[in-house]
C-alpha positions in Angstrom: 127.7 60.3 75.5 126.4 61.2 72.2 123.2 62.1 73.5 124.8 64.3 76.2 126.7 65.7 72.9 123.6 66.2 71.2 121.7 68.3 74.0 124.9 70.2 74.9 124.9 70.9 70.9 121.0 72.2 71.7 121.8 74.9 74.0 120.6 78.0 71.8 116.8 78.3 71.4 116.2 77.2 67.7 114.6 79.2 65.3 110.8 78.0 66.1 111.4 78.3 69.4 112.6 82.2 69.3 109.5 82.6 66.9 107.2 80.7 69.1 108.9 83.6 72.4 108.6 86.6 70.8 105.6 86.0 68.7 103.4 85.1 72.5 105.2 87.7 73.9 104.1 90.2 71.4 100.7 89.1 71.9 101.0 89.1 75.6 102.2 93.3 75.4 99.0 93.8 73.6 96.5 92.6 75.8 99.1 94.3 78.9 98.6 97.9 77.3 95.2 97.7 77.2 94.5 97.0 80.6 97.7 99.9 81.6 96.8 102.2 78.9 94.1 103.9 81.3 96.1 103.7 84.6 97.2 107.3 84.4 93.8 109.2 82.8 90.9 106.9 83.6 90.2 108.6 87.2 89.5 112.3 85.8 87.4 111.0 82.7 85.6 108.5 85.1 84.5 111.2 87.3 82.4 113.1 84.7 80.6 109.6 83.5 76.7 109.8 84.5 76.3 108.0 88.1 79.8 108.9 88.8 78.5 111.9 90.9 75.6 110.0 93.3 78.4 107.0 93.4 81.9 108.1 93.5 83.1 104.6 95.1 82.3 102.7 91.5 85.2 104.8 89.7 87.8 103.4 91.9 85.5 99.8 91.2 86.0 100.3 87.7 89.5 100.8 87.9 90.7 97.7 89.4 87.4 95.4 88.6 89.3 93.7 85.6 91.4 91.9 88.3 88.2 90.3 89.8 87.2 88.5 86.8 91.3 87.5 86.1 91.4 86.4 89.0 88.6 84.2 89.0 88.9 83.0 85.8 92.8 82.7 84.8 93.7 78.9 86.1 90.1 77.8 85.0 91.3 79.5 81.1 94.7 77.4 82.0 92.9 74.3 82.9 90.1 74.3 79.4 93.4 75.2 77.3 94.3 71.1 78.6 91.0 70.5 77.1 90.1 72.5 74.0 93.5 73.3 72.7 96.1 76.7 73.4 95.1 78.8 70.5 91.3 78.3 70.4 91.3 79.3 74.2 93.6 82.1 74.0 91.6 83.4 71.2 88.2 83.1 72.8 90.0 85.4 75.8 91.1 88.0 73.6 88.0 88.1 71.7 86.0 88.9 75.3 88.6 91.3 76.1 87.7 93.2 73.0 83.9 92.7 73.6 84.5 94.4 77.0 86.7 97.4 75.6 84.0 97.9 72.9 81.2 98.4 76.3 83.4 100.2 77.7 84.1 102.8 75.1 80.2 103.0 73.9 79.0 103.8 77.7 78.0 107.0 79.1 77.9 105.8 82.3 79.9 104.8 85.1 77.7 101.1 85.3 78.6 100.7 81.6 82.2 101.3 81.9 82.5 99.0 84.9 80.8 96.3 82.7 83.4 96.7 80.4 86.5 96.1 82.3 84.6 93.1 84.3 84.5 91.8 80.8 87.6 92.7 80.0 89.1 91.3 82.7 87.4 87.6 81.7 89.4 87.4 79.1 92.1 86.0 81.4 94.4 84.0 79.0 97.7 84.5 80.9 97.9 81.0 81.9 97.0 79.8 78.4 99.2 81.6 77.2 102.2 80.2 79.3 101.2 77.1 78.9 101.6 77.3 74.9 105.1 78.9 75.5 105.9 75.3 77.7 104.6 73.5 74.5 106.7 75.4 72.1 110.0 75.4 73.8 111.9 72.8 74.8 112.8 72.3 78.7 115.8 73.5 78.4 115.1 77.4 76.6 111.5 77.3 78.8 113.1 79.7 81.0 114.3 82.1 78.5 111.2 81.8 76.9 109.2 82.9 80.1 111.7 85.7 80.7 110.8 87.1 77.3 107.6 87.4 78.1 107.9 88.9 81.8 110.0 91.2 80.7 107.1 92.4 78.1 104.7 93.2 81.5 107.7 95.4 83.0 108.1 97.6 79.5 104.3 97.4 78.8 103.7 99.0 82.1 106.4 101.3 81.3 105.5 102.2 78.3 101.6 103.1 79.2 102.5 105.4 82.2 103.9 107.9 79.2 101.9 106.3 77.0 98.3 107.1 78.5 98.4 110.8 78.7 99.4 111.5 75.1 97.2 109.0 73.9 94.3 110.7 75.9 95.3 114.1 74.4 94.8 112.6 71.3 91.7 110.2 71.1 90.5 110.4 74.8 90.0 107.8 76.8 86.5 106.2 75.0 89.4 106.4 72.2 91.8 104.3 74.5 89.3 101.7 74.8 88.5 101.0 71.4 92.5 101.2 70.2 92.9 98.4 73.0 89.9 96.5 71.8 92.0 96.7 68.0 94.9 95.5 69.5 93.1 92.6 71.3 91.7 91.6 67.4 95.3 92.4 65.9 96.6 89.9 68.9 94.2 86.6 67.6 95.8 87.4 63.9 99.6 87.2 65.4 98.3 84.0 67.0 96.8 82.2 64.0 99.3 83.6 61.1 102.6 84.0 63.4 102.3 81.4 66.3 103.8 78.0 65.3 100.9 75.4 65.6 101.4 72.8 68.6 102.9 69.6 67.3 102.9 67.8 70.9 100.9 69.5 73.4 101.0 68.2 77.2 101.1 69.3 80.7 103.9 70.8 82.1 104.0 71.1 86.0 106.9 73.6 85.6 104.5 76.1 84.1 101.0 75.0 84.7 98.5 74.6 87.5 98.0 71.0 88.5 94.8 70.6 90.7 96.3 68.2 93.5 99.5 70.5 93.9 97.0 73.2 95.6 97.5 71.5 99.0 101.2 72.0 99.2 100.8 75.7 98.1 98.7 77.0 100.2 99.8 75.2 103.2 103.7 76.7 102.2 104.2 80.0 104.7 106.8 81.2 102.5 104.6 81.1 99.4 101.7 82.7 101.3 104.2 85.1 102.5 104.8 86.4 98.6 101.4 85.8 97.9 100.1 88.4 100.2 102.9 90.8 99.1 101.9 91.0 95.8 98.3 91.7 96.6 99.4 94.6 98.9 101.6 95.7 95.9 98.6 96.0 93.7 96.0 97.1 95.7 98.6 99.6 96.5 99.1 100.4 93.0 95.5 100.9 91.6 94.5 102.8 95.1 97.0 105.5 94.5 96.1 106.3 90.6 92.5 106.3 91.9 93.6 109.7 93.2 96.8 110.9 91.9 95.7 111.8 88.4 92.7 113.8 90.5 95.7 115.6 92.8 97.6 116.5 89.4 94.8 118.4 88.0 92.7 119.4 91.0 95.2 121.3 92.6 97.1 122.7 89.4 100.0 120.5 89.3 100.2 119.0 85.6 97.5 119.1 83.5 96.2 115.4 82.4 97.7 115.3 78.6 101.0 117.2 80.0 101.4 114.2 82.9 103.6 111.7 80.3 106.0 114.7 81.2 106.3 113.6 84.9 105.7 109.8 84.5 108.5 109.2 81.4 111.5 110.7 83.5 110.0 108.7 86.7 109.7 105.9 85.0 113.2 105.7 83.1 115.1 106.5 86.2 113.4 104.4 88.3 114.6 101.0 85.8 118.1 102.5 85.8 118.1 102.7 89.7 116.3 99.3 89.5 119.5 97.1 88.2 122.1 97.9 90.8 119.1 96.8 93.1 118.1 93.4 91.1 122.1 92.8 90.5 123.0 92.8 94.7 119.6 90.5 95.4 120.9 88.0 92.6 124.3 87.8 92.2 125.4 89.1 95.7 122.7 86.8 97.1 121.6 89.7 99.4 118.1 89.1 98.3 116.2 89.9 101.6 118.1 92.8 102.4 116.5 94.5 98.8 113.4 92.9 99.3 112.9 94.5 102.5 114.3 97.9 101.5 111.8 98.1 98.4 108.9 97.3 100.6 110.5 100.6 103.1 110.6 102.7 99.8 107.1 102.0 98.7 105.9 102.8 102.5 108.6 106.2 102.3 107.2 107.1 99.1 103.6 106.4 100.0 104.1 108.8 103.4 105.5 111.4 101.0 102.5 111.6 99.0 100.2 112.0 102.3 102.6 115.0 103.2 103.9 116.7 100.5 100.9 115.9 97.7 100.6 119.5 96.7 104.1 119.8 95.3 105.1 118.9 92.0 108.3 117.8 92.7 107.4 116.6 96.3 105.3 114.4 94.2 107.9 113.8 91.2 110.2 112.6 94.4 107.9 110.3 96.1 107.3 108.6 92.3 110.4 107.8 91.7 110.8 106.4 95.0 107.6 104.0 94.2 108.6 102.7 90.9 112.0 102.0 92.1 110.6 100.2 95.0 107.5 98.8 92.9 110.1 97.9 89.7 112.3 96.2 91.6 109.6 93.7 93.6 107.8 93.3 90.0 111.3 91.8 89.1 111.9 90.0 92.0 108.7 88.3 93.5 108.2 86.0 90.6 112.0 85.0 91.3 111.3 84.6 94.8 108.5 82.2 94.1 110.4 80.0 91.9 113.2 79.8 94.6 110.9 78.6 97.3 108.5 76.4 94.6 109.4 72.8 95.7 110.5 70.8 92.6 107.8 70.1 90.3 104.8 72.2 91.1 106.0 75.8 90.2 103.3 76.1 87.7 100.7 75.7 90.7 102.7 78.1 92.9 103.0 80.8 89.9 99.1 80.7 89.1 98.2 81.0 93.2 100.6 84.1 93.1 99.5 85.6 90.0 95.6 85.1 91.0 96.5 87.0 94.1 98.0 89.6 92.1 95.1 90.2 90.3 92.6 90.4 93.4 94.9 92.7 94.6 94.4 95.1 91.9 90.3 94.8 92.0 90.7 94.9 96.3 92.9 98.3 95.6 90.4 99.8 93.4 87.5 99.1 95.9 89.6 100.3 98.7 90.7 103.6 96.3 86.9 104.2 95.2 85.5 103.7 99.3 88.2 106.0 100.8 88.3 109.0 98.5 85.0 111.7 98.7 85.2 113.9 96.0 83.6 116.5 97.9 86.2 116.2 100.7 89.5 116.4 98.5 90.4 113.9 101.4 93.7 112.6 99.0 95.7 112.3 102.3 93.4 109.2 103.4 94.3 107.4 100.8 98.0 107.9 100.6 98.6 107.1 104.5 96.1 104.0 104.6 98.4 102.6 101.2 101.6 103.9 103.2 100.0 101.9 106.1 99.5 98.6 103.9 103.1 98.9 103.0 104.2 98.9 106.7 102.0 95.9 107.3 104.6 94.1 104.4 107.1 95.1 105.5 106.6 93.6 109.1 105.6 90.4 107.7 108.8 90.5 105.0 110.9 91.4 107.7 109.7 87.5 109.4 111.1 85.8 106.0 114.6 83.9 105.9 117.1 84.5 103.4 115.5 82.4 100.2 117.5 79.3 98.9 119.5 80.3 95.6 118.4 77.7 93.8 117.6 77.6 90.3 114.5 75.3 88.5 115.8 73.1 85.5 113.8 70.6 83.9 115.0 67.6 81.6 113.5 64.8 79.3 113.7 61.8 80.4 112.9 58.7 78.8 111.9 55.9 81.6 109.8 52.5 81.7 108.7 52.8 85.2 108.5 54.0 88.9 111.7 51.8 90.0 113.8 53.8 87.3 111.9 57.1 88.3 113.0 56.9 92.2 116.8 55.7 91.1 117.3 58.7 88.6 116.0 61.0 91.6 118.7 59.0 93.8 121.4 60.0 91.5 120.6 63.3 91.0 120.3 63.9 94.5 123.3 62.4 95.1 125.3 65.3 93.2 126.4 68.3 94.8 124.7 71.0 94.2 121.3 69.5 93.3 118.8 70.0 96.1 115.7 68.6 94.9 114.9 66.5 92.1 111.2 64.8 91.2 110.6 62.7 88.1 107.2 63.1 86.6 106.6 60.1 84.1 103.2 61.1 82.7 105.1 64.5 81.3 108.6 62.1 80.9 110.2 65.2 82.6 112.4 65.5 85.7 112.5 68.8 87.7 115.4 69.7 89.8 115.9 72.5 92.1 120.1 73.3 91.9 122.9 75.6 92.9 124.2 76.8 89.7 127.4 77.8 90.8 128.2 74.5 92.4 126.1 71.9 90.2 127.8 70.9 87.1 124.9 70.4 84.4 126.8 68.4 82.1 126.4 65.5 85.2 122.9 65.9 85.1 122.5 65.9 80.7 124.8 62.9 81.5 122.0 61.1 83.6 118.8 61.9 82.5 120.0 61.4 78.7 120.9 57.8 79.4 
């Protein structure tokens, strides 16, 4: 009982622990602005680069080619953080995302500038960084922790789509790339002088990739299921501001530095027409009912833009019918993954999803840069072939049950062997509420998947404190 006392006494996040949150997430907005900084203004200024002319295809390339190398390379930068330590990793990544911004703003070409963001896009430290978040926090805060720093991608992305334009009005985008190549540098000082060193580092399963978990993932329909969403979402994404920045000035719409003017309101409205969305997936457990409805919003929004793309505020409409749609999946696909995560191997699931992610947004800029001919003006293509990706989701969304509403908690537990392991499991299973629950003695952790409006946690401190 008194160490059920002691953890219920635990529940805030300590002062470290908020440091150690805020601190990664801070670091974490950084290196997310300079890859979103150039989302809204990269397309005109790639256009007059040398090559871009003869080879119109590598400008869409360019755009998304950072997520080739993050993909590639983020659960490898997890895996040698294991080895070599969080911070030295972590830095190495944001000191290649620099080198590539630095190519990129020093090139003339359109080969150059695609150099750069394949470079940029090796610095892929996302998993390194969550892993140092698992070794800062205790199991209990880990969540919160994580949250902090999701919700960092949301207002980063945000923040850039206004952001962008002003900035380009300003120092252009060469100037873009080297301000993002500063905050990378500015990024390794908050790590080394802010950070809280690691006092007991270890692999968490919760948060990490584990090798041998890759079998169960991949063979998981559900998981696939969100997997291949996300990709469409980003493909989808980087395709349409191949072109839309071009449709904006080409036709006479909004000039490029004037654009923050239509993205801010978009943007704003669309987060406040987000949380009556989010609130009826979570709490009214109506989850595939939104799901579905986003994925019909990006397709509706994505039709618009085919029809109506020469109107300002056909186009202001159909944006704010994307990033209500698009806000409210960013939200709710990493949820969604949890939920059907088995007990235990989250990490792996999280790193399969956010590697598709990425490939998504490198398969969107190659699909973007082969579809749209300059010469042509052909903006329609590209609007009806994302519209018709987002009709593909939604037919295989529309396949999905209605996801479990459980919640992941994980607990330290302090046990001399297997026989103890399986009876803990037993126990825990044995309590309402409590759906899964796997023990995990080389971490001295158990992970439970659990109804939090039926389980009562203080059962569960009550076991696997004693």
């Amino acid at each position: 009982m008194v160490a059920m006392a002691k953890q219920m006494d635990d529940m805030g996040m300590n002062a470290s622990e908020k440091k150690s949150a805020a601190s990664l997430a801070a670091i974490f907005s950084l290196r997310m602005l300079g890859l979103f900084l150039i989302l809204p203004v990269f397309s005109t200024y790639a256009h007059g680069l040398q090559g871009a002319l003869e080879h119109p295809e590598l400008v869409g390339i360019a755009l998304g080619a950072y997520g080739l190398t993050q993909a590639l390379l983020q659960i490898p930068f997890g895996m040698m953080s294991d080895r070599f330590g969080r911070k030295p990793v972590i830095a190495a990544g944001m000191l290649l995302f620099a080198i590539g911004s630095v190519v990129a703003a020093m090139s003339t070409s359109i080969e150059g500038v695609l150099l750069g963001r394949v470079i940029q896009g090796s610095g892929a430290v996302a998993a390194a960084i969550t892993a140092l978040v698992a070794d800062l926090t205790r199991d209990q805060h880990r969540t919160k922790a994580m949250a902090m720093i999701g919700m960092t991608i949301g207002v980063s992305f945000a923040v850039s789509m206004a952001l962008g334009p002003i900035l380009n009005a300003w120092i252009g985008v060469d100037g873009i790339f080297w301000l993002t190549g500063v905050l990378a540098l500015v990024s390794i000082l908050v790590l080394y002088m802010v950070v809280p060193d690691v006092q007991d580092a270890g692999h968490h399963s919760d948060t990490e990739v584990t090798v041998g978990n890759f079998g169960r993932i991949l063979s998981d329909v559900n998981l696939l299921r969100l997997d291949a969403g996300v990709m469409i979402l980003h493909a989808s994404l980087t395709a349409l501001f191949v072109v839309l920045p071009m449709v904006l000035v080409n036709l006479n719409l909004l000039a490029l530095n004037e654009q923050w003017k239509l993205y801010l309101p978009v943007m704003l409205l669309s987060f406040v027409l987000m949380i009556p969305l989010i609130i009826v997936a979570e709490a009214k457990r109506k989850m595939k009912q939104v799901f579905v409805l986003s994925i019909a919003l990006l397709m509706g929004a994505a039709a618009m833009l085919a029809e109506g793309y020469s109107s300002l505020m056909w186009v202001a409409a159909a944006l704010l019918l994307f990033f209500t749609g698009f806000n409210t999946l960013e939200a709710s696909l990493p949820s969604l993954v949890a939920k059907y995560a088995p007990a235990g191997i989250k990490g792996t699931a999280i790193g399969v999803f956010n590697t598709s992610q990425f490939f998504g947004a490198f398969l969107g800029g190659v699909l973007g840069g082969l579809l749209y001919q300059p010469v042509l003006h052909n903006y329609d293509v590209v609007f009806w072939v994302v519209a018709g990706l987002f009709g593909v989701w939604l037919l295989i969304a529309m396949t999905m049950q209605q996801p479990p509403y459980l919640a992941s908690r994980s607990f330290q537990v302090q046990l001399s062997g297997d026989i103890q392991a399986r009876a803990l499991e037993q126990k825990l299973l044995s309590l309402a509420g409590v759906a899964e629950a796997v023990v995990i003695l080389e971490e001295s952790s158990v992970y439970c998947k659990l109804d939090s409006k039926v389980v009562d946690e203080e059962q569960i401190l009550l076991l696997t404190s004693g």
